[in-house]
C-alpha positions as CSV (number, residue, x, y, z in Angstrom):
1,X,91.3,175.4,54.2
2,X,90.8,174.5,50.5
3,X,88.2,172.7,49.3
4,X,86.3,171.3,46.0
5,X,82.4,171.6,46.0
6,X,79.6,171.3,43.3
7,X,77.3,173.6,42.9
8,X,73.5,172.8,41.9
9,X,73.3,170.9,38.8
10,X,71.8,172.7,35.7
11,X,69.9,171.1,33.2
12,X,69.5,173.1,29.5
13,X,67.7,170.9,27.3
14,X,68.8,167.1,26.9
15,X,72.2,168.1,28.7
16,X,72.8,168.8,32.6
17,X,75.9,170.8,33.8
18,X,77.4,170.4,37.5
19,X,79.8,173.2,38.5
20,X,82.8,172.7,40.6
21,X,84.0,175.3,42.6
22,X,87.2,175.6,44.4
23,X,86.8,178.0,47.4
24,X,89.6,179.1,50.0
25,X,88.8,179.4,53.8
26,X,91.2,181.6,55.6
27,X,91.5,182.9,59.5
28,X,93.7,184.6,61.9
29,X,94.2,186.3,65.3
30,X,96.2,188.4,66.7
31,X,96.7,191.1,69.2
32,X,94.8,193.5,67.2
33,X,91.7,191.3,66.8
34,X,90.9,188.5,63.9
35,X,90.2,188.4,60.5
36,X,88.1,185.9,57.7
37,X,88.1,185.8,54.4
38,X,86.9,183.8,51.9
39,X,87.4,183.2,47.9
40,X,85.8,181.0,45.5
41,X,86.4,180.2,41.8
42,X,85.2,178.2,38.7
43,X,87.2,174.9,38.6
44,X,85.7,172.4,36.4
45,X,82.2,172.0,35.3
46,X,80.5,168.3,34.6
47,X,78.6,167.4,31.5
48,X,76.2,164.9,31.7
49,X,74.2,164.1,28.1
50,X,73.3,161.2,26.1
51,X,77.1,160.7,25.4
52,X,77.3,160.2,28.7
53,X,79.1,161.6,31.7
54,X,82.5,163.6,31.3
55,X,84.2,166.7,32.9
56,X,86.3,169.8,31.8
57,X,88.4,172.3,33.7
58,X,88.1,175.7,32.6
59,X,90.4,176.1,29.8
60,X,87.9,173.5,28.2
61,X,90.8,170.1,28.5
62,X,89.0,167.0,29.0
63,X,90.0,165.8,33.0
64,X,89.5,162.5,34.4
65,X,85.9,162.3,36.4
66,X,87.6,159.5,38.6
67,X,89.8,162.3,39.7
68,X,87.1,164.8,40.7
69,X,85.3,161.9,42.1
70,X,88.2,161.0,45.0
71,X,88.9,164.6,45.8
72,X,84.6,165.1,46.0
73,X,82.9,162.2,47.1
74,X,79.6,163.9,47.4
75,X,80.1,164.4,43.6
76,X,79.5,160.3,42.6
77,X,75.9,160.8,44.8
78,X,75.0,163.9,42.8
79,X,75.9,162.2,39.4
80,X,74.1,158.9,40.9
81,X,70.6,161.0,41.2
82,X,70.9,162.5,37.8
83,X,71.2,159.4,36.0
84,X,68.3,157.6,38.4
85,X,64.9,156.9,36.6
């Protein structure tokens, strides 16, 4: 199982930050027993100031928010509470 989640947002000053994670879910059984393991890594981070709302992947490109939004939609509630009064 692969997945996208954001992590806790982060606010430094005027500007908040909203990690994205990518984390890999893996499983198996067999004869001698069963196995887990997990791995997670920095995929994009959202940056949220007064020029508004925009996100990066790690090598620092610009990447469509809309994008992150469909594969996360927990992600448009999360940027809907930092932007509430």
């Amino acid at each position: 199982m692969e997945m996208l989640r954001a992590v806790s947002p982060l606010r430094v000053g005027d500007v908040t930050l909203v990690p994205i994670e990518r984390v890999w879910i893996c499983s198996d059984m067999g004869d001698g027993g069963c196995w887990i393991s997990a791995f997670k890594e920095a995929s994009a981070v959202v940056l949220c100031d007064a020029s508004g709302v925009r996100a990066f992947a790690m090598d620092s490109s610009e990447i469509p928010l809309d994008n992150l939004i469909r594969e996360m939609p927990d992600l448009g509630a999360i940027l809907a509470k930092l932007s509430a009064p």
